[in-house]
C-alpha positions as CSV (number, residue, x, y, z in Angstrom):
1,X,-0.7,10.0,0.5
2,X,-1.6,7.5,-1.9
3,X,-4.4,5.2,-2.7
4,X,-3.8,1.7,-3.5
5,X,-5.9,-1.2,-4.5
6,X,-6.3,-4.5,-5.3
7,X,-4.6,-5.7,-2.0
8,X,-4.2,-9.1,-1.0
9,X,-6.3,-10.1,1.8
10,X,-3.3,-11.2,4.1
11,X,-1.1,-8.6,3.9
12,X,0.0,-6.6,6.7
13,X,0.8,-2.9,7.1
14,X,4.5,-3.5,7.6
15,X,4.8,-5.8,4.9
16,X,2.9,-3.1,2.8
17,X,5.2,-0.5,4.1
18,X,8.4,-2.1,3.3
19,X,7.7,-2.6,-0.1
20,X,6.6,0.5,-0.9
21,X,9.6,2.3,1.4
22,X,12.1,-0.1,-0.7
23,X,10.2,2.1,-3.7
24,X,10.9,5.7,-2.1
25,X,10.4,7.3,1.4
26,X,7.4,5.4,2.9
27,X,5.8,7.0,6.5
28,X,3.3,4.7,7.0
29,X,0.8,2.4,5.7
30,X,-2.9,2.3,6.4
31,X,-5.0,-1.0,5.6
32,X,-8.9,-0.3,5.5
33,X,-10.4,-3.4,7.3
34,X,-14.0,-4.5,8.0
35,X,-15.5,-2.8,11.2
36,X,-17.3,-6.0,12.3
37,X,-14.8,-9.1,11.4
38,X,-11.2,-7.1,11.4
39,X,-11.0,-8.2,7.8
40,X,-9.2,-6.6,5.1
41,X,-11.0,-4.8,2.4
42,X,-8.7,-5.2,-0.4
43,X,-7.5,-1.3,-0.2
44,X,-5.0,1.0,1.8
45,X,-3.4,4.4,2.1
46,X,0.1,4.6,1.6
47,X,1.7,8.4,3.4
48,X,5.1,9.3,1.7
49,X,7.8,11.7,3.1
50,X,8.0,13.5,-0.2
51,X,6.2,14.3,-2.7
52,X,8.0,12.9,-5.3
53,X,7.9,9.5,-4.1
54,X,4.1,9.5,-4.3
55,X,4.6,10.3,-8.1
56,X,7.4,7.3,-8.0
57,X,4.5,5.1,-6.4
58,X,1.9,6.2,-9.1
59,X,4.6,5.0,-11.6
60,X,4.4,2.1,-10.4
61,X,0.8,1.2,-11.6
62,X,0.2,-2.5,-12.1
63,X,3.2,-4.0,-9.9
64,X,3.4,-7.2,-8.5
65,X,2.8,-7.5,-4.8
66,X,2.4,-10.9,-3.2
67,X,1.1,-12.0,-6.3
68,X,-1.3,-9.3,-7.1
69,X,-0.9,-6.2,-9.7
70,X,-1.6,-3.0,-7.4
């Protein structure tokens, strides 16, 4: 599992998902949102089905996604 930040606000968890999985073996992606308006707080936890595609992600520092450099 990996922790990534600097989300954009709109994003989803699939879209998250898929463009981590296009980067390596993603399981699932986990959004942490606001407990009182459902918003997103800009932060999520990526699960990988190896461990050498969380040291792929990690690679990845600084990427563009939707605009924003995770």
């Amino acid at each position: 599992t990996a922790f990534v930040k600097n989300l954009p606000f709109k994003c989803s968890e699939d879209e998250l998902a898929a463009w981590f999985d296009a980067r390596g073996g993603t399981v699932t992606a986990r959004i942490v949102r606001d407990k009182a308006t459902g918003r997103s707080r800009g932060f999520a936890y990526v699960e990988f089905t190896e461990e050498g595609a969380v040291q792929a992600a990690i690679m990845r520092d600084g990427e563009e996604f939707q605009g924003r450099a995770l």
